[in-house]
C-alpha positions in Angstrom: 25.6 -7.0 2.2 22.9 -9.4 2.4 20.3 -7.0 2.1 21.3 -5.8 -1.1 22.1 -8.6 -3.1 18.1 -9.5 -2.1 17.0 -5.8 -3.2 18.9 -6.2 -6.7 17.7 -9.7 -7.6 13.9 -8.2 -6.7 14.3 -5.4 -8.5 15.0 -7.4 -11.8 11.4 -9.1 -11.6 9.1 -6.5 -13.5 6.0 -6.6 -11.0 4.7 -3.6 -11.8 1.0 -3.9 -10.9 -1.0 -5.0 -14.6 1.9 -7.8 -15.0 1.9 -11.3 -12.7 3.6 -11.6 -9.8 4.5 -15.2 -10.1 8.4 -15.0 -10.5 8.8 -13.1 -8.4 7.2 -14.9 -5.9 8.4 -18.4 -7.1 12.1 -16.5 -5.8 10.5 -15.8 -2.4 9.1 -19.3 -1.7 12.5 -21.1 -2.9 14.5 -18.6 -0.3 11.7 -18.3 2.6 12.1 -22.6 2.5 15.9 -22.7 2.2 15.2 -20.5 5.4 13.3 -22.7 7.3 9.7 -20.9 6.5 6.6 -23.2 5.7 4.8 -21.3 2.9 1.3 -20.8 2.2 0.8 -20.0 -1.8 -2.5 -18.1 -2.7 -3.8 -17.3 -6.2 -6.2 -15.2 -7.7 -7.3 -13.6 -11.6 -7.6 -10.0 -11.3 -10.1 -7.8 -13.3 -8.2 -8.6 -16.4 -7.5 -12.4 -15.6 -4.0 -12.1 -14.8 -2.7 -14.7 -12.6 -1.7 -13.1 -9.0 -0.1 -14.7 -6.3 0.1 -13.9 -2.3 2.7 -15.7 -0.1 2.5 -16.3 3.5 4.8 -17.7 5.8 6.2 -19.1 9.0 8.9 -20.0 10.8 9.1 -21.7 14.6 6.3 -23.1 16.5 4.1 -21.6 19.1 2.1 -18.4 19.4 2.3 -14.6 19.3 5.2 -13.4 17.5 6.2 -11.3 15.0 4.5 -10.8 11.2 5.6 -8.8 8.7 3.8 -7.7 5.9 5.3 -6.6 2.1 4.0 -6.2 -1.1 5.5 -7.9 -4.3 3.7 -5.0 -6.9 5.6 -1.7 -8.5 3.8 1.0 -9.8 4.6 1.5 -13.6 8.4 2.3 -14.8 7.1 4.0 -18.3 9.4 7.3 -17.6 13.1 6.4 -16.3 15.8 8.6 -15.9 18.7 7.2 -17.5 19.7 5.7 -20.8 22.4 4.6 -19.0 20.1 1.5 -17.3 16.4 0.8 -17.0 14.2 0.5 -14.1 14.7 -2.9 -14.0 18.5 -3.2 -14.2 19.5 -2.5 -10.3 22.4 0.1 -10.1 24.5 1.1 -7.3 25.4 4.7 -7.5 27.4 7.2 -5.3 25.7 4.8 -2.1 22.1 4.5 -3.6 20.4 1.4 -5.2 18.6 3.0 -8.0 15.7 0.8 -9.6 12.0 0.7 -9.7 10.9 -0.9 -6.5 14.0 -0.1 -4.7 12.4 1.7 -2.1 9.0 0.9 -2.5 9.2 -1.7 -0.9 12.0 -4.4 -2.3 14.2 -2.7 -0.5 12.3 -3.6 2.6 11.8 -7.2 1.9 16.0 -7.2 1.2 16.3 -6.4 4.8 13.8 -8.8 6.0 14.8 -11.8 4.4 18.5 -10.7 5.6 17.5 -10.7 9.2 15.4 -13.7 8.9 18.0 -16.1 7.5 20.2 -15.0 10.4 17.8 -16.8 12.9 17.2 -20.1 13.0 14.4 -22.0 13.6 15.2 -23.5 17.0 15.9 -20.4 18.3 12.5 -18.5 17.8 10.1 -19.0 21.5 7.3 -18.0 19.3 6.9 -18.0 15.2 7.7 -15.3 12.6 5.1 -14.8 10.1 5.8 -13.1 6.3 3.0 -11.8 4.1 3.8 -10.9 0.6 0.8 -9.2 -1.4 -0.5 -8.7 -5.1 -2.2 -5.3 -5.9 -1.5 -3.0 -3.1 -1.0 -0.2 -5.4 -3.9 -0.7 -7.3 -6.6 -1.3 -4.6 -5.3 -3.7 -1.9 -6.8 -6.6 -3.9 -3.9 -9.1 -2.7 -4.3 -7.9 1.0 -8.6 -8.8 0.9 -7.4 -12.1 -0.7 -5.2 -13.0 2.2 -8.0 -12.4 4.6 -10.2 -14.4 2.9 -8.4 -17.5 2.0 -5.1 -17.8 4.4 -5.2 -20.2 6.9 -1.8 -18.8 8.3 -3.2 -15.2 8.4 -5.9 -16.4 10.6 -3.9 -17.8 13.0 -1.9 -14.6 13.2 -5.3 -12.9 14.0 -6.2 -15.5 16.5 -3.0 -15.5 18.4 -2.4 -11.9 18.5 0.5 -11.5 16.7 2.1 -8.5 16.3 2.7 -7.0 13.0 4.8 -4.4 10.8 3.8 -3.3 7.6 7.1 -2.2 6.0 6.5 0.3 4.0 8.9 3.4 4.1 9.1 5.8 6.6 12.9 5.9 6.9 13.3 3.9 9.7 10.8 5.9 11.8 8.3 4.4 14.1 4.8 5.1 12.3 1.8 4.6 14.7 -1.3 5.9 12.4 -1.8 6.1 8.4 -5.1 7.6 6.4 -6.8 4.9 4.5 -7.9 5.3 1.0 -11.6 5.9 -0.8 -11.4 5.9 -4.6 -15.6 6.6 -6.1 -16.5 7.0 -9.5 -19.1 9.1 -11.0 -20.7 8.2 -14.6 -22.8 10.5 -16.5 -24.2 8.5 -20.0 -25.2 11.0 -22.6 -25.1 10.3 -27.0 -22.5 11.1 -29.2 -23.6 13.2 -32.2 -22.5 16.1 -34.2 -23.2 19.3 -32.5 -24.7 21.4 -35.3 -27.4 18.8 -34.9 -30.6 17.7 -32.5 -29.2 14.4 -32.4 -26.9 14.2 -29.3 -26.9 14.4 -25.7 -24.3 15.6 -23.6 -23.3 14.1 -21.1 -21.1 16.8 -19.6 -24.3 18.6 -18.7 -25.4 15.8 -16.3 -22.1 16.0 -14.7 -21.6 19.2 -14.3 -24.5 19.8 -11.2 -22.6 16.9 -9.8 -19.2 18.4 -10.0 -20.9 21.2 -8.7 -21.6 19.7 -5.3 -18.3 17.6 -5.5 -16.3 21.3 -5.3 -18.5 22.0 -2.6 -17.5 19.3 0.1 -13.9 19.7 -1.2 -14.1 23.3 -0.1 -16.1 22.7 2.9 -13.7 19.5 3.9 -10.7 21.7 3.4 -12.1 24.5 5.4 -14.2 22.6 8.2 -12.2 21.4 11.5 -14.9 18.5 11.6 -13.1 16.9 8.1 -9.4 17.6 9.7 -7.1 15.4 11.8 -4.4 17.7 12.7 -1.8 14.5 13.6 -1.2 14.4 10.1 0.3 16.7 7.4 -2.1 17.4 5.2 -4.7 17.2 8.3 -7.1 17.0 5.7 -9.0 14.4 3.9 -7.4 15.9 0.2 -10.5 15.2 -1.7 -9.3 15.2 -5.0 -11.5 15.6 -8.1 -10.4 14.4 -11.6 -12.6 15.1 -14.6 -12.7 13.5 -18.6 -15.4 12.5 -21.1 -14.7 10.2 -24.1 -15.7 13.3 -27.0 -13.6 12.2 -29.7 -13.7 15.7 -31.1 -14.8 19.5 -30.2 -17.6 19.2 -32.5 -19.4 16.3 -30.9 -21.6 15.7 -27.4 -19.8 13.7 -25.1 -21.1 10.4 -25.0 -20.0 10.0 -21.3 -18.3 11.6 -18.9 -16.5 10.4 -15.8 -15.6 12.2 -12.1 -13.2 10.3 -10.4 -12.7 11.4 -6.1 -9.8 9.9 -4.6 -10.1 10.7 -0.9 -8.0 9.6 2.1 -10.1 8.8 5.3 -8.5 9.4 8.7 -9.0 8.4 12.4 -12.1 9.7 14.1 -13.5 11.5 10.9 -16.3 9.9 9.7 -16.7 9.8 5.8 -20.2 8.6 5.5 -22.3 12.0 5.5 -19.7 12.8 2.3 -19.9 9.3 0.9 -24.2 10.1 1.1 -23.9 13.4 -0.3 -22.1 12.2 -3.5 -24.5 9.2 -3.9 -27.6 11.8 -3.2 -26.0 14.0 -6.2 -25.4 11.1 -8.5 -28.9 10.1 -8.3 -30.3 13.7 -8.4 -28.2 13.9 -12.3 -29.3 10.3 -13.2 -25.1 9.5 -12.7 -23.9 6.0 -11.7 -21.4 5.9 -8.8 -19.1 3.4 -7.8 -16.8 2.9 -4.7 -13.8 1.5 -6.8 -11.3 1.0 -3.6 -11.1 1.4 0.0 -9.4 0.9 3.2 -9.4 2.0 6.5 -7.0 4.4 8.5 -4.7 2.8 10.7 -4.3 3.8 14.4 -2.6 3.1 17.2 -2.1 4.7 20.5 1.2 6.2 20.5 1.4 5.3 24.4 0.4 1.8 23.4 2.9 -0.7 24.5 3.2 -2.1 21.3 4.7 1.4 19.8 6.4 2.5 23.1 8.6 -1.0 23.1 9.4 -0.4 19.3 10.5 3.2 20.0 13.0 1.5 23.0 13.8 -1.3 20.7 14.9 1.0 17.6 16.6 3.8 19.4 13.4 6.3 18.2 12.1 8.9 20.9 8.1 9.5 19.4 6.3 7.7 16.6 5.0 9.8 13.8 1.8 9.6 11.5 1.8 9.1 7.3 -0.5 10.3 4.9 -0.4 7.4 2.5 -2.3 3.9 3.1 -0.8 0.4 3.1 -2.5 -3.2 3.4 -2.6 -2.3 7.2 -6.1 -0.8 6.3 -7.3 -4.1 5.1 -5.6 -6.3 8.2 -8.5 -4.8 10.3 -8.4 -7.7 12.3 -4.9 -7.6 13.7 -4.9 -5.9 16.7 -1.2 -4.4 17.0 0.4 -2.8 14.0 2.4 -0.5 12.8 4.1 0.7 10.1 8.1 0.7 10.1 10.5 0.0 7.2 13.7 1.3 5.5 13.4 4.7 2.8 11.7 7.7 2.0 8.4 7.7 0.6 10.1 10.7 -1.1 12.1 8.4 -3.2 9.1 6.1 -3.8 7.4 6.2 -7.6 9.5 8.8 -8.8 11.3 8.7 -12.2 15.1 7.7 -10.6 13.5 5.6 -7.6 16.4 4.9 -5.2 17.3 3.7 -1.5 20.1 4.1 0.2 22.8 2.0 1.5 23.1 3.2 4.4 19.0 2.0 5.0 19.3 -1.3 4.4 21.9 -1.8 6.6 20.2 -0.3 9.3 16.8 -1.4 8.3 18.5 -5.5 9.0 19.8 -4.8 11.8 16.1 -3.4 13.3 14.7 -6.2 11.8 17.2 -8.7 13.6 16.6 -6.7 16.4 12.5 -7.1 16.5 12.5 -10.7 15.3 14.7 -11.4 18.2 13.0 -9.5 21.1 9.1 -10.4 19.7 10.3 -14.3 18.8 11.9 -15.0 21.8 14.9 -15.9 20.3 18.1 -16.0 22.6 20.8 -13.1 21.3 23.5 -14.5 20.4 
């Protein structure tokens, strides 16, 4: 299977999000060109000047079409669950393909560049697009840079191409996802031993703030103004974290840090809760910082985008996600949706796996879209 001898080579290339992405992507040029894709190669430094990279590419002439959009970066593989192999060394077992990645989302770009390959060039009416990100698990840093910089990705906009984003939803039709808001909260206080006069804790700035922080969380998780009931959660989950960098019990914090990681959903407007928390940063002298965002996604279920994809993979209704994917960032793009092979169960978990049985379903829907949204003749 095509598919899985992809998944397995991708899976070998670390990407996990602090690391480049530059083999792995160096693979993914050499194969999109074998495959008759022109490639467009963007690079960037990240926050700690390592060298990212961005792909995006196109096969056929013409407009419209199909694009589908991938990241390249892993979340971290520090915990695995077998001696046996790491997370790093694909493994086929009892019809899964264990490894980090596997399902979120190498697996995915397996079936893509399966179906792909089985196309020519000559046959597509209208082009097929590929965007391969940096950074979508860290903040969507790859996804901004691709709006920015690609020429390709602006002709995608301009021509109304269609897109999938193909993150996991097991093959179901997704039509909406929550978007993503990540603030952080600073109080700065002065270290010193507490049996003296000398320090200043910072804690005690943060804890009026925290204060009002519980508040909205209670009043978001209460209120039917703050809930979307298409998704489960239908809430925003406002989540609160909480450390200070005290070295020991006996001495003032010297700062402490609230970080709120919420998830924004269609028609709920965040702004009053975004105010509040900047209103109560400045009231306790606290810094505050939006660190990440990205907007929900949401199409109408009755659109004809989604109602042809239903008819076109055998699905009766699309569904909703909680989680967020670069499709918050391609604001632009006027029809989208989310639709790939896996469970987001399986994603980031210690024994990440996908199953067999997806990837050879998920190339044969691919196959199937390029085909009816490229014009090309089924043969």
């Amino acid at each position: 299977m095509k598919a899985l001898r992809y998944t397995k080579r991708l899976i070998e290339f670390d990407t996990t999000s602090r690391l480049s992405n530059r083999l792995i992507n160096k693979y993914l040029e050499m194969k999109l060109v074998k495959h008759g894709f022109v490639v467009e190669r963007l690079q960037y430094r990240d926050s700690a000047d390592v060298r990212k990279v961005c792909l995006v590419a196109k096969k056929g002439r013409g407009h419209g079409g199909l694009a589908y959009s991938c990241h390249t970066d892993v979340v971290p593989a520090d915990q695995w669950y077998s001696s046996a192999f790491g997370p790093f060394e694909p493994k086929v077992i009892d019809g899964r393909l264990y490894g980090r990645g596997a399902c979120d989302m190498k697996g995915s770009i397996g079936c893509f560049l399966a179906a792909a390959q089985q196309i020519s060039a000559d046959e597509l009416q209208h082009p097929l697009y590929l965007i391969a990100t940096a950074d979508e698990e860290i903040g969507f840093h790859g996804a901004r840079h691709v709006v920015t910089e690609s020429k390709l990705y602006r002709e995608i906009v301009d021509h109304g191409t269609r897109m999938i984003i193909g993150e996991p939803t097991n093959l179901e039709v997704v039509h909406a996802h929550k978007g993503s808001l990540f603030l952080r909260a600073t109080a700065r206080g002065r270290a010193a031993h507490s049996s003296t006069r000398y320090g200043e804790n910072a804690n005690l700035r943060m804890i009026p703030f925290l204060q009002e922080m519980l508040a909205i969380y209670q009043e978001t998780e209460q209120r039917a103004a703050w809930s979307n009931p298409m998704f489960d959660p239908p809430t925003l989950t406002w989540n609160i974290g909480i450390k200070d960098k005290a070295p020991a019990i006996n001495i003032t914090a010297g700062e402490s840090v609230c970080t709120i990681y919420a998830r924004p959903m269609p028609d709920v407007n965040c702004q009053p809760l975004l105010d509040r928390a900047r209103r109560a940063a400045e009231a306790n002298s606290l810094t505050l910082e939006v660190e990440r965002s990205c907007e929900p996604l949401y199409m109408p279920a009755d659109s004809d985008y989604i109602r042809q994809t239903l008819a076109l993979t055998g699905r009766s209704r699309a569904t909703t996600v909680a989680y967020a994917t670069d499709g918050g960032v391609f604001t632009e793009v006027a029809n989208k949706l989310i639709f790939g092979p896996g469970d987001i169960a399986q994603a980031h978990t210690i024994d990440e796996w996908i199953s067999l049985e997806q990837l050879m379903q998920g190339t044969e829907r691919y196959t199937r879209l390029i085909r009816h949204w490229c014009g090309a003749d089924d043969r």
